[in-house]
N, C-alpha and C positions, 0 to 999 in steps of 0.2 A: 367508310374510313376516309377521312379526309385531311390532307397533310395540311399542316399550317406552319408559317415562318416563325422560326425561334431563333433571331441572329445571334441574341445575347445568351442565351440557353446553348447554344452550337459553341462562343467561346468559352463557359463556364466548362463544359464538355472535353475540348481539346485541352486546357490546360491542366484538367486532371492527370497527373502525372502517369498514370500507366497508357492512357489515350493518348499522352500526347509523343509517345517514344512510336506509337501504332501511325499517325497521322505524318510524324519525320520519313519515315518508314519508307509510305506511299503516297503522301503528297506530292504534285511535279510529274506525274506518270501516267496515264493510264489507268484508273484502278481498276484490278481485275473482278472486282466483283462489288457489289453496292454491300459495303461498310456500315452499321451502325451499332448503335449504344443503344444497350434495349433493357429491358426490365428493373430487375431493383435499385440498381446503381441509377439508370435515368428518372424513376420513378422520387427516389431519396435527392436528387440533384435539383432536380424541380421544387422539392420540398422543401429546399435550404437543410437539409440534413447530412450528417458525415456519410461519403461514399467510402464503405466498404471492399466490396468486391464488383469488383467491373465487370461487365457480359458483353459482349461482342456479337453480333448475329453477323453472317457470312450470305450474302445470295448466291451461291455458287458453291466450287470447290475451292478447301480449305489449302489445298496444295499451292496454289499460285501468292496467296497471302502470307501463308508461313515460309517460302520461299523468298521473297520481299523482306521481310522481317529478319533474316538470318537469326531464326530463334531455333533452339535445338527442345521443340514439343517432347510432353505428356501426352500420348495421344489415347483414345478410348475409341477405338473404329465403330462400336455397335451403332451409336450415334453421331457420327462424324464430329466429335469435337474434339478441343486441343486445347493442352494448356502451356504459355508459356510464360517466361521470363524477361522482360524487356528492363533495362535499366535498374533493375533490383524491385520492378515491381511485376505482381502476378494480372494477368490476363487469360479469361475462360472466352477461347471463341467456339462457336457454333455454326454448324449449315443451319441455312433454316429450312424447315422443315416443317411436314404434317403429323398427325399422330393417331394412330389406331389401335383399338384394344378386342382383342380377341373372344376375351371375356374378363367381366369385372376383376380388380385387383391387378390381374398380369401387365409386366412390362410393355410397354408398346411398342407397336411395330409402326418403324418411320420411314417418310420418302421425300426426297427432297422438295421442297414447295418454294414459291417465293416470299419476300419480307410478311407480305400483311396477309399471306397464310400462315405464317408461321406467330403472329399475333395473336391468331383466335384459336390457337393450340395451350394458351397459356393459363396461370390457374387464376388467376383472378384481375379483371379487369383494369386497376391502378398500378400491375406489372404487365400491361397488357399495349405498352407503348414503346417508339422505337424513332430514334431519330439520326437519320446519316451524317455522317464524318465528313464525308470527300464525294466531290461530282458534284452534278447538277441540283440535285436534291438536298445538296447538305445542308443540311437547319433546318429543313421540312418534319415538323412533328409529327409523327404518324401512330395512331392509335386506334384500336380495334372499339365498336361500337361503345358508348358510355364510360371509356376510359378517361380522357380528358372532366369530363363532367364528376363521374366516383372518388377521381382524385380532389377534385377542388372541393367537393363534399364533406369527404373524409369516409367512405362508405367502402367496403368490400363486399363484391359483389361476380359470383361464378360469371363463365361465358356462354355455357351452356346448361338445359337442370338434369344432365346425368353425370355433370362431372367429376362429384365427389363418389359415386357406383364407378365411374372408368378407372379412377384413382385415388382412392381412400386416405392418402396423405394426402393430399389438399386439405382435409378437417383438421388435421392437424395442425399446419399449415395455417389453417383459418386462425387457428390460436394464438399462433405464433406472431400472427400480424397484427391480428385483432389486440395483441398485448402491445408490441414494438412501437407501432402507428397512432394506438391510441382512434384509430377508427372505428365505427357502426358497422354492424353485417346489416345489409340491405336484405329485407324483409322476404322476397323469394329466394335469397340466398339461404338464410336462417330454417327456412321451411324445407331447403332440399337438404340440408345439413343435420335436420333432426329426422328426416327419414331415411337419411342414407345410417345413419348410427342406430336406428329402430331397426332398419332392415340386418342388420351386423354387417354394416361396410367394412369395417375393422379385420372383422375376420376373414376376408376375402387376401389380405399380405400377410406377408410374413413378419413375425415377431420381430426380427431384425430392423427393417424398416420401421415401424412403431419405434423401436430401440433408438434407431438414428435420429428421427422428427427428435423424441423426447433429449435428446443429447443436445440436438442445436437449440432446443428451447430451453434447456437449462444453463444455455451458455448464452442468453441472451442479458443485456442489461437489467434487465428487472423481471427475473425465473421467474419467481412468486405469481407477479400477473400474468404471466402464460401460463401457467400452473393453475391458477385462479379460473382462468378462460377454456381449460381441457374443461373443469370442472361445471362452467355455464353450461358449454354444449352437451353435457353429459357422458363427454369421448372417454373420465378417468374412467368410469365405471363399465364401461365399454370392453375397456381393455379389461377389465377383473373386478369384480364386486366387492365395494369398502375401498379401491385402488384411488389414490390421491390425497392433495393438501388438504386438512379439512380445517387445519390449523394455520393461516398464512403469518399469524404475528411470531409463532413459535417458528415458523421457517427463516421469517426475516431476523429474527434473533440467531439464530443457526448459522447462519449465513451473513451476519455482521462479525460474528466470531470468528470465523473460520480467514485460514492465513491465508497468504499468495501460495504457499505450497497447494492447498487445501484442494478440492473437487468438489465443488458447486451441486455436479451433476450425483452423486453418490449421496450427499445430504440428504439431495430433493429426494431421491430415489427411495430412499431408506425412509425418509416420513409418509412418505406417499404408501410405504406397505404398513403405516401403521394401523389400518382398517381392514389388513389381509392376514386368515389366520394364520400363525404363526409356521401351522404344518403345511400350507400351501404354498409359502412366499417361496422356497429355494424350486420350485413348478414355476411358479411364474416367473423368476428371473430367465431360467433356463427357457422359456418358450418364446423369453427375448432377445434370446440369444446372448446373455447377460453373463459372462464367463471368468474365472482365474480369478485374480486378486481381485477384479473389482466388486464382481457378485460378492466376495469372502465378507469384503469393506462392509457393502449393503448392507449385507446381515447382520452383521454384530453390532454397525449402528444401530439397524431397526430392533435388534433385540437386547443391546447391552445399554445401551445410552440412558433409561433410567434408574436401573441398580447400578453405572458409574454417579450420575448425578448425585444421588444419594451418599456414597461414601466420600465424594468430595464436597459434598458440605458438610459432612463429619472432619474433615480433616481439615488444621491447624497450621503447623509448621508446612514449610514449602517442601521437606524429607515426606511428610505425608501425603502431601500432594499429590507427590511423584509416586510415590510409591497406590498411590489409591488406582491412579494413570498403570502404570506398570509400563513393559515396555516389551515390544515392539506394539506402538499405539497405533492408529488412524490417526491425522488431528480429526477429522469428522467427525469420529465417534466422539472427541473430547469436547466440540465446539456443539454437536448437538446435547449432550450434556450439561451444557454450561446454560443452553438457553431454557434446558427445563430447569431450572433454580440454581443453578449452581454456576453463576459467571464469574465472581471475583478469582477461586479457585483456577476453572478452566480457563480462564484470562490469562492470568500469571503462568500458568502452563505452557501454554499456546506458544507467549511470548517472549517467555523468559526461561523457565524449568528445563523445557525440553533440548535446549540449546546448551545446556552447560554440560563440560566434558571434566573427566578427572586427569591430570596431569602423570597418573602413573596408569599400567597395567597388568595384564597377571605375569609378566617377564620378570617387571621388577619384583614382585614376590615370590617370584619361583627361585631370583637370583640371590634372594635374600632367605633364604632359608625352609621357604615355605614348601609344603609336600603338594604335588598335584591332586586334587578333591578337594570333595564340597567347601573346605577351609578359605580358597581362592573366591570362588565366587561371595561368600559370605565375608571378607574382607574387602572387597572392591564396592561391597552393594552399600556395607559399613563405611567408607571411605565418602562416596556418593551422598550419602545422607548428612554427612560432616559436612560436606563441600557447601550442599545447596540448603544446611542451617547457619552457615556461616563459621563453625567452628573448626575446619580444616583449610583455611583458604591458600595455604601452601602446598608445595609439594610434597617435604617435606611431611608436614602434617599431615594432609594425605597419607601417606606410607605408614606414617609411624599408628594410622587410627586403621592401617586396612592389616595390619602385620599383629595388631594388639587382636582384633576382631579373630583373625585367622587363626591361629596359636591357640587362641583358647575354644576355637572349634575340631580343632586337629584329635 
């Protein structure tokens, strides 16, 4: 490991707004412990890429830093890290540290080490560099063996070949980067990565874990290619047989639809069981710890979305629309429907249909004569159907098409 001067790298660094509240902090003093900017935030910085989330590596104890700081931490003692608050921006600092695994899969057990121990504890070499803030050192690029070189390459590449056996999210991981970065897996990487998945690395964590990797990957800039990249490694099938995109143009259709409300992550989720029998998917949600509304979401996507598509290219009038939709919807489920044939419909849904409200409700029918039962609901639904073909666009109107509807259900 050999440090190298990066003076311009060092100010691109401090003027990173969350660094540079850290750097006011304890600049002029003493620092109590050597300071730096380490992994993907310095990695993406180098890269000319947007920094994200910041990492901090700590040589020492975290007490004397957060004290300096007057920041009121998050703290996680297992690992001695801290999260804080500086100037409205977030900051993840860490001791650094070493890491050992008891047995494959399990959390590690850690001890305090110094910087450029705690470099070759990390998952992959081009997050495997670190460079000080404050002191002697500051601007000294410092990086674990083939770090500097991987990154100028473009190549991802483990640090050690039992890595992905110690921690079986790094495969995942690997996907994840391998999509983001737009990097190569360097060839002994690729080889310990398709025998840690033959060996069933996977199965060594918990669903949960699997659940989380898959959650940041589906909130990446462009899911699909990390989705696409589980699938190179053969990590979908891993997780479950038929499990994954096989379709990425119908994903990226799905997910062109789909709103700012929407969940990316429940799309993916929901096409990805399109190759899991129907009687095993609410198994496998549950074994990833996949729970409450949003499992509910998953499934009726994966299983409703083509008999919606169908009755909304049946349907005409925008009454029909809505009503093919029904309600309480997903958008997900509408927006993966739209990209199996049927987008003009779930378009104008999406964007338009499901946002329109009726100006009256069941008070004003109950105040106007109508009897409590079924008469109420079938007058407001009647009302709704006027509104959004255009033929009730008052209030008025309204009333008078949910009161005529009601009355002759009574």
């Amino acid at each position: 490991m050999h440090p190298r001067s990066a003076p311009s790298l060092l100010s691109r660094a401090r003027a990173l707004p969350a660094v540079a509240g850290l750097v006011a902090a304890l600049e002029g003093q003493e620092p109590p412990a050597r300071v730096a900017l380490v992994g993907g935030a310095l990695r993406d910085l180098i890269l000319g890429r947007p920094v994200l989330d910041v990492d901090i590596a700590v040589e020492g104890p975290l007490e004397p830093v957060l004290r300096r700081l007057g920041a009121r931490p998050r703290t996680h003692d297992r690992f001695d890290t801290a999260t804080v608050q500086l100037g409205g921006h977030q900051l993840d600092l860490a001791r650094t540290r070493s890491e050992t695994y008891a047995q494959p899969g399990a959390l590690p057990e850690v001890r305090p080490a110094s910087l450029p121990e705690d470099l070759t504890r990390r998952d992959f070499t081009v997050n495997a560099l670190a460079l000080p803030l404050l002191g002697a050192q500051a601007g000294q690029l410092l990086g674990a063996a083939q770090a500097e070189a991987d990154l100028q390459a473009g190549q991802l590449r483990i640090l050690h070949p039992e890595s992905f056996l110690d921690d079986p999210t790094r495969l995942l991981r690997l996907a994840r980067y391998r999509a983001r970065l737009g990097f190569s897996v360097e060839a002994d990487t690729l080889a310990a990565a398709r025998r840690a998945v033959a060996a069933g690395a996977l199965g060594t964590i918990s669903g949960a874990r699997i659940a989380s990797e898959l959650a940041l990957l589906s909130a990446e800039a462009d899911p699909v290619a990390g989705w696409r990249a589980l699938g190179c490694l053969g990590l979908d099938a891993a997780i479950e047989p038929g499990f994954g995109i096989s379709d990425p143009e119908l994903a990226r259709r799905a997910l062109g639809l789909l709103p700012a409300d929407g969940r990316p992550g429940v799309v993916l989720m929901a096409l990805a069981l399109g190759g899991v029998p129907a009687q095993t998917r609410r198994g496998l949600l549950d074994r990833l710890a996949l729970g409450g509304r949003e499992r509910d979401d998953v499934l009726a996507v994966a299983g409703g979305a083509a008999e919606l598509a169908g009755e909304l290219r049946r349907a005409d009038r925008p009454s029909e629309i809505a009503r093919a939709v029904g309600t309480p919807r997903a958008p997900e489920l509408v927006a993966v429907a739209g990209a199996l044939g049927a987008e003009p419909p779930a378009r104008r849904w999406l964007e338009d249909l499901r946002h329109v409200r009726l100006a009256i409700d069941g008070d004003d029918l109950l105040a106007a004569g109508v009897a409590p039962g079924p008469g109420l609901g079938a007058g407001l639904a009647a009302a709704r159907a006027a509104l959004l073909d255009g033929r009730a666009p008052s209030r008025q109107q309204q009333l008078e098409e949910a009161l005529r509807v009601a009355r002759e259900a009574e």
